[in-house]
C-alpha positions in Angstrom: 0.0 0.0 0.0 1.2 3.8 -0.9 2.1 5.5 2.6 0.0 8.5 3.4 -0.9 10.9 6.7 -4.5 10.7 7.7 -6.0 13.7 9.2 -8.5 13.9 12.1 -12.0 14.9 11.9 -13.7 17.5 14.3 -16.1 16.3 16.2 -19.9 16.0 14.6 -22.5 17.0 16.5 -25.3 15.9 14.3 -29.3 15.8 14.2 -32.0 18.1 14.2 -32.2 20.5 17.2 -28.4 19.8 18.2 -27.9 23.8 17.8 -29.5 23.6 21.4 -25.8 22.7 22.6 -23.6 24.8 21.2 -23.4 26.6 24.7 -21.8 22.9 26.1 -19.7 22.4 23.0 -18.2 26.0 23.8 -17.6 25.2 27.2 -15.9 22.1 27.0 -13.6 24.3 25.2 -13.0 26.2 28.4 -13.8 29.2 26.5 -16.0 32.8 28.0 -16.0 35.0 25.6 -16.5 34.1 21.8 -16.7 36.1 18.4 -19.4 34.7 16.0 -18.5 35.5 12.7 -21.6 35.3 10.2 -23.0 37.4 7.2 -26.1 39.6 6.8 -28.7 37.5 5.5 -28.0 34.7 7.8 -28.6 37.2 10.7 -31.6 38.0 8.6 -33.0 34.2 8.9 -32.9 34.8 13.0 -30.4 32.1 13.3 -28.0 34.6 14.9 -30.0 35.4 17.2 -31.7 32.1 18.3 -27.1 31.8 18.9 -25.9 34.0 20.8 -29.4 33.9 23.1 -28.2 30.2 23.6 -25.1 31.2 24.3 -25.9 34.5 27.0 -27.9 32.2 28.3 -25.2 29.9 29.3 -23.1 33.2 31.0 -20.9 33.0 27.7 -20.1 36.4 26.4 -20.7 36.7 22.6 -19.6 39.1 19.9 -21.4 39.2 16.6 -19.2 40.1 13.3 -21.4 39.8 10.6 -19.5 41.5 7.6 -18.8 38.0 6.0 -18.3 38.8 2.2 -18.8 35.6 -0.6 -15.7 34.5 -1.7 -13.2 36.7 1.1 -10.3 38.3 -0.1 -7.8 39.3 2.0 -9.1 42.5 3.0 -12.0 40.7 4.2 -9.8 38.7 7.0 -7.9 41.7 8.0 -11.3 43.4 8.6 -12.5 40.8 11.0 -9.0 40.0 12.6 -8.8 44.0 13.4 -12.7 43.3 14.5 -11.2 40.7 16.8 -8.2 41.9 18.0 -9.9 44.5 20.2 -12.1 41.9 21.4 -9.7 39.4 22.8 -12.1 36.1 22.5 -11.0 33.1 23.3 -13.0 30.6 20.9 -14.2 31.3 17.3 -18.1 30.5 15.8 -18.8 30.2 12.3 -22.2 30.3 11.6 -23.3 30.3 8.1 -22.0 29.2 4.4 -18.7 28.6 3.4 -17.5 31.9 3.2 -18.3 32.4 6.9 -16.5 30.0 8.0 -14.1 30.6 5.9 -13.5 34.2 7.4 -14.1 32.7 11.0 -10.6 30.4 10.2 -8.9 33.2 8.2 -9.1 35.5 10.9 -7.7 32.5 13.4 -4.3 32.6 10.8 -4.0 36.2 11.6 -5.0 36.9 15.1 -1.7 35.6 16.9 0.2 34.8 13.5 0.3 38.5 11.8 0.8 39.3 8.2 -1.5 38.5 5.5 -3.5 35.3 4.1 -1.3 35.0 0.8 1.7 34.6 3.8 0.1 31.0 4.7 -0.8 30.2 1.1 -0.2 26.3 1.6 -0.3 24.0 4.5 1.4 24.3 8.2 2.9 28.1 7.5 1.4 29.4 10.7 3.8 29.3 13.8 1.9 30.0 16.7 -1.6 28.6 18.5 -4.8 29.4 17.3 -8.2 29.9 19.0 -10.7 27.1 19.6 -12.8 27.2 16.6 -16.5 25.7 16.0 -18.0 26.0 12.9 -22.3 25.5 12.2 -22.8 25.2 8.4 -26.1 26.4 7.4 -25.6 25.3 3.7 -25.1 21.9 2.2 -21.9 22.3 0.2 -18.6 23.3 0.9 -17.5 21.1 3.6 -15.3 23.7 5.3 -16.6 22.6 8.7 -14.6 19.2 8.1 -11.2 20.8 6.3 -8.5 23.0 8.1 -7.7 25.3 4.9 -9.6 28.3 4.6 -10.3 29.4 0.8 -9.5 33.4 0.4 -8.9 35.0 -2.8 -6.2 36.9 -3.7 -6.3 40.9 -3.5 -5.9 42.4 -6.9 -5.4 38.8 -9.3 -9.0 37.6 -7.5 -7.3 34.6 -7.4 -8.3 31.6 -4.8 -6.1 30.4 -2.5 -5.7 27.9 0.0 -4.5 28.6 3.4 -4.4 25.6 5.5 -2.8 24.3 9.2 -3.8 21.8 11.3 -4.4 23.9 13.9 -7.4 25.8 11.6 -9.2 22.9 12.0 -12.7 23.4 13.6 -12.8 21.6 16.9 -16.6 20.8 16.7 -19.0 20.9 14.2 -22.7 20.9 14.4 -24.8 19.8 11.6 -27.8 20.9 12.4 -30.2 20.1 9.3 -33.0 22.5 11.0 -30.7 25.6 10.0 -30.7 24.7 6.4 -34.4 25.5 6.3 -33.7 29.2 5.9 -31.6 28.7 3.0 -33.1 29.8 -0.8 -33.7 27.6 -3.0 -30.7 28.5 -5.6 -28.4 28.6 -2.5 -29.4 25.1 -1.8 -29.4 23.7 -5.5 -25.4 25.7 -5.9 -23.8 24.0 -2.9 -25.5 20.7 -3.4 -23.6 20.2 -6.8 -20.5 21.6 -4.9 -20.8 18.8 -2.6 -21.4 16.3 -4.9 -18.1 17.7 -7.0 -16.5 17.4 -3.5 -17.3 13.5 -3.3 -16.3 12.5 -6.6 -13.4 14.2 -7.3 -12.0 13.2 -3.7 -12.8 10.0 -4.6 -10.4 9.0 -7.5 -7.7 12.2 -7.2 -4.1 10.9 -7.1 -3.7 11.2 -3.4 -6.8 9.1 -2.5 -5.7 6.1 0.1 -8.1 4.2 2.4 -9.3 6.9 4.8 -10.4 9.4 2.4 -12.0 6.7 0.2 -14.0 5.8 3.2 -15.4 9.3 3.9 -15.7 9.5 0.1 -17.8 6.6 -0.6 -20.1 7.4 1.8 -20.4 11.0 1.1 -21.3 9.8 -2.6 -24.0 7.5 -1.1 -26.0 10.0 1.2 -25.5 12.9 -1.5 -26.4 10.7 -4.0 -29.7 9.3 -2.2 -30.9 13.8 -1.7 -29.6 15.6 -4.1 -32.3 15.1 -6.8 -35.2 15.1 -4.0 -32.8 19.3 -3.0 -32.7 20.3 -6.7 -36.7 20.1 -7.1 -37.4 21.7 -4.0 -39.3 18.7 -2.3 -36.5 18.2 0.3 -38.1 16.8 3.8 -35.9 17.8 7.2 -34.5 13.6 6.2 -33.1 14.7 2.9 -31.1 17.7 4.5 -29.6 15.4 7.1 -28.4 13.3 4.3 -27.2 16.1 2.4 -25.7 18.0 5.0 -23.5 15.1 6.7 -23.0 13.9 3.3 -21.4 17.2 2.4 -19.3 17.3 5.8 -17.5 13.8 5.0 -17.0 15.0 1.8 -15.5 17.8 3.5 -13.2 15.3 5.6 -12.5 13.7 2.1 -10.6 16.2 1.0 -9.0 17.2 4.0 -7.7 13.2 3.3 -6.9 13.6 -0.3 -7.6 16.6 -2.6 -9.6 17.7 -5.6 -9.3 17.8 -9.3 -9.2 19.0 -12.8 -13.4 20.3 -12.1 -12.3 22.5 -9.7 -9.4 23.8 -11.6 -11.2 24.9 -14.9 -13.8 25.9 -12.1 -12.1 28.4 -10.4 -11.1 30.3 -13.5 -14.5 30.9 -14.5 -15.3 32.2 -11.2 -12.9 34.5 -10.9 -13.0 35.8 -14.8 -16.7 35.8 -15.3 -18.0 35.9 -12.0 -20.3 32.5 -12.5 -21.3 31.1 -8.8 -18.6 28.4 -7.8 -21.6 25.6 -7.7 -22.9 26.5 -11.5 -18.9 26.5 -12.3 -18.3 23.2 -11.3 -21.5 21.6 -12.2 -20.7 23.2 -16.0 -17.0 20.9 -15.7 -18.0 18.2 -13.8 -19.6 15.8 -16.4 -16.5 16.3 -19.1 -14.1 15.6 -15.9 -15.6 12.7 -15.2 -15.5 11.5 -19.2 -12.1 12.2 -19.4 -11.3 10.1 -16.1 -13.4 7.4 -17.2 -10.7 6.7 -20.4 -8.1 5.6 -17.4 -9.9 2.1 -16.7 -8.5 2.3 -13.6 -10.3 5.1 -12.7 -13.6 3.7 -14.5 -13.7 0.6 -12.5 -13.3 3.3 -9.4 -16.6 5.2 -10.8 -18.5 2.2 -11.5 -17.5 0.6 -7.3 -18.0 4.2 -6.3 -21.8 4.6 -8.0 -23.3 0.4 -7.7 -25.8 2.0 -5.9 -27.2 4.0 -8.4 -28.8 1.3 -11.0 -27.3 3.1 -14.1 -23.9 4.3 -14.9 -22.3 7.3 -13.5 -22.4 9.6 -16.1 -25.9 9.5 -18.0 -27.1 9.6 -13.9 -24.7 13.0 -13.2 -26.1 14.6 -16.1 -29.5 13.9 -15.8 -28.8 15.0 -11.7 -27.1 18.4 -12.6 -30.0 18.7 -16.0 -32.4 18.7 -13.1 -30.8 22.0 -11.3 -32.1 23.9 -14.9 -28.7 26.4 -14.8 -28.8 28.6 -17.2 -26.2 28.9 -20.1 -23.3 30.7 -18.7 -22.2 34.2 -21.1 -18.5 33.0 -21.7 -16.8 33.8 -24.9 -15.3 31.0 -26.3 -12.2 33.4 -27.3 -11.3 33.3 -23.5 -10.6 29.3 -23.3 -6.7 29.8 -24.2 -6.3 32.6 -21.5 -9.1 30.3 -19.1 -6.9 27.2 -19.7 -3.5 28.8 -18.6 -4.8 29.8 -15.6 -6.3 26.2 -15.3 -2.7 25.3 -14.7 -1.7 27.1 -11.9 -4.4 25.8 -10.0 -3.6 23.6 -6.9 -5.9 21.0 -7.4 -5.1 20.6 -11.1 -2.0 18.5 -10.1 -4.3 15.9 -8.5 -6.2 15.2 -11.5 -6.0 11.3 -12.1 -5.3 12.3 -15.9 -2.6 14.7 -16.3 -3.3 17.8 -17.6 -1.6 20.6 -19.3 -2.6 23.9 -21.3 -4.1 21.6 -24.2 -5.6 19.4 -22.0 -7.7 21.9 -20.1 -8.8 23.7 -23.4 -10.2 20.4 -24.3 -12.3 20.5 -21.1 -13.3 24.5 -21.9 -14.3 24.0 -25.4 -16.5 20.8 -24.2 -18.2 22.3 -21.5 -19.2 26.4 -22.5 -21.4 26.7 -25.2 -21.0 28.5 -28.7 -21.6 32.3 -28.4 -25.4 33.0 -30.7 
């Protein structure tokens, strides 16, 4: 067997109504005083609130930042670390979406670490301790409650990065499928074909080994069993539940392994024509998975990974993703050279389990975005 370092997982507190003990998972952590970081329209939903009354309830001081921004850049961290540094808390909350929680564990990297996100741009860069961190994912998708990187993009080039340490990792996570309720639909329908991008790619990238397989073939099977029932609307509180610990062990997949060549044509598009990371992965997915398939290898993977399914991966992906009814993306097909260089320089390109260069990624663009009429 191929050596490899498995990473831990935080600890899931799962089922509807566990939001109820976020004030016991906080003090377990020995922590008094906490910063929750969040975003507007969560606080809008009443979540925030229903929080921090759990939390003053319990005699545990709470701080609400809730200038989360999609996607945060750099500036965005250094707004909530400055937030926080007057604040002096001694645990972290993330409550909402990825990019919540992403600020939440950005803002860890620079409280007692200094400098600036693109300074940890990797994995283990950051020297000192962090604070206790627990992160509440309101959203099906992104799986950053389960991963210790936290995604930022780049000031000025836009471009993602990923920041990660061990010590970013949350320390407790509660999936809570009541708190998906609140989401909209087209949140909902976005991060559900994030997560299943998450499951599948984890499962056959080139540094798969047995844990991350585990959490990936199981993610596949809950995400696989919701997903159509989340795209049509006609999700009961069951279906969440399925779809949101689905998308955490995906989350703990990757934290395992890595991604692949739909999340580096992906990020390109999102960064260049502004299309929603879920509709840019759902767009790249299918040809991915076509191009992997011609490894047999990696077919005989797809086929053990989707026996469950009664039908072949493929025809059953696109007819899943058909069923989300995205519309056509406005991308010039002029842009694929310029899209496919950047392609390259993306981290999880190099995990692909079909090497790709410049050419090979063009391939992928011209397949996937649709003539200009």
């Amino acid at each position: 067997m191929t050596p490899f370092d498995a990473r831990p997982s935080p600890r899931l507190v799962f089922g509807p109504g566990r939001l109820a003990e976020l004030p016991d998972c906080v003090a377990a952590l020995g922590a008094k005083m906490v910063l929750l970081v969040t975003d507007p329209g969560i606080v809008a939903t009443g979540l925030v609130a229903r929080a921090t009354a759990l939390l003053e309830a319990a005699g545990i001081a709470v701080t609400v930042y809730q200038d989360s921004h999609v996607n945060p850049s750099e500036s965005d961290i250094e707004a909530c670390r400055a937030f926080a540094a007057d604040l002096k808390p001694d645990a972290l909350i993330g409550l909402g979406g990825g990019s919540s929680m992403d600020t939440a564990k950005g803002c860890n990297f620079l409280l007692h670490n200094g400098g600036r996100m693109s300074d940890y741009r990797g994995y283990g860069l950051a020297k000192n301790a962090m604070l206790p961190f627990i992160a509440i994912p309101t959203t099906a998708g992104t799986g950053s409650e389960c991963q210790s990187y936290a995604v930022v993009s780049q000031d000025g080039t836009h471009e993602k990065m990923a920041c990660g340490d061990p010590k970013a990792l949350a320390r407790v996570a509660i999936l809570d499928p009541e708190l998906t309720l609140s989401q909209p639909r087209a949140v909902a329908t976005l991060t559900a074909l994030d997560a299943l991008s998450h499951a599948l790619e984890s499962a056959v990238c080139t540094k798969r080994n047995p844990v991350s397989s585990a959490y990936s073939g199981e993610a596949f099977r809950l995400i696989a069993s919701a997903i159509r029932p989340t795209l049509d609307g006609s999700a009961d509180l069951e279906i969440r539940g399925r779809m949101l610990l689905g998308a955490a062990l995906a989350g703990s997949a990757i934290e395992n392994s890595m991604l692949g060549a739909a999340h580096a044509t992906a990020n390109p598009l999102s960064a260049r024509f502004d299309l929603a990371h879920g509709h840019a992965v759902a767009l790249m997915l299918p040809h991915v998975v076509r191009l992997n398939a011609t490894d047999p290898a990696i077919a005989a993977m797809y086929e053990k990974l989707s026996s469950h399914l009664g039908e072949p991966l493929l025809p059953w992906l696109e007819e899943t993703i058909a069923l989300a009814q995205l519309p056509a993306p406005a991308i010039d097909p002029a842009a694929i050279p310029d899209l496919a260089e950047a392609a390259t320089h993306q981290w999880t390109g190099r995990f692909n389990p079909v090497p790709l260069d410049a050419a090979g990624f063009a391939q992928l663009y011209t397949a996937a975005i649709p003539p200009c009429r």
